[in-house]
N, C-alpha and C positions, 0 to 999 in steps of 0.2 A: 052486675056488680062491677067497678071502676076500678078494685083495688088490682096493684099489680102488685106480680112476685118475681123475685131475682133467682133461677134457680142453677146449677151446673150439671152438664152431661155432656161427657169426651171433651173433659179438659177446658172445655170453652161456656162462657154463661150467657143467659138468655134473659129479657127482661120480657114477662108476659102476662097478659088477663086475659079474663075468659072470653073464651070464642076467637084466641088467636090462630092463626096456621103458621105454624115453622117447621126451619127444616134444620135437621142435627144428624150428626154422624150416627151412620147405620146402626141399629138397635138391633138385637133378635128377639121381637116380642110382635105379637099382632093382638089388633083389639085392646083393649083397655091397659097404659102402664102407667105406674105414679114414679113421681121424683119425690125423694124425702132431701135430698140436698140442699135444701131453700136457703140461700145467705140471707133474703133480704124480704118481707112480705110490708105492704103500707109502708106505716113507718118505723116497724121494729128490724129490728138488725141484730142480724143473729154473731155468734163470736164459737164455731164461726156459721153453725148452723142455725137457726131457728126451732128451737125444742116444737116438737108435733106439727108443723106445718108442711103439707104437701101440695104438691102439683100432678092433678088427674090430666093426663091426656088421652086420647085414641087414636089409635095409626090408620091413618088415611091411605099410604102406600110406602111400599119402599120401590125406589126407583135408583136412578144413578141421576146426577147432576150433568151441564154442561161442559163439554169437551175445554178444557185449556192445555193450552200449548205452549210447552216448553222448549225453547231457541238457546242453542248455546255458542258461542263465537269467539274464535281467537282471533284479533285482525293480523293480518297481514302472514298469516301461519297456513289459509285456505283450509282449517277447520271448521267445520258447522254442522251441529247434529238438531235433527228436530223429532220431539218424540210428546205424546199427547197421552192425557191424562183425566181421566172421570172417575168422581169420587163416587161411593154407594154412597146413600143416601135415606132417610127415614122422615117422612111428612106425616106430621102431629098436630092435630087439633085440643088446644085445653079443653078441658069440657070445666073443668072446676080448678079453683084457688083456695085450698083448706087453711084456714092461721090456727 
């Protein structure tokens, strides 16, 4: 199936069809979770959800993301702090796109 969905979870939205792999702020779920939040499926567009439409995924893992690093600097002050940061992390495969 081609049809893609717009859905949201932790604040940020995903644009996805089935058999995508993504990665979203840590969830606490394992095995099979659905989004009912859908803004957007084909070409209906919800106001601001889409009445009955869902997004089936499965969790693949939770893991933590790559290390970024945070540099802070004052010039000419010989200030500089460096302090590093890795976000959890939840890897999702759609299995289905419900309209």
């Amino acid at each position: 199936m081609g049809e893609y969905a717009i859905f949201q979870t932790g604040g940020k939205q995903y644009r996805v069809k089935q058999g995508d792999i993504i990665k979203v702020e840590k969830l606490e779920a394992d095995g099979k979770i659905e989004f009912d939040q859908v803004l957007m499926i084909g070409d209906k567009v919800g106001s601001p959800f889409v009445e009955g439409a869902k997004v089936v995924a499965e969790v693949v893992e939770q893991k933590r993301a790559d290390k970024i690093l945070v540099f802070k600097k004052k010039r000419r002050q010989n200030y500089r702090r460096t302090a590093g940061h890795r976000q959890f992390i939840t890897v999702l495969k759609i299995t289905e796109v419900k309209a």
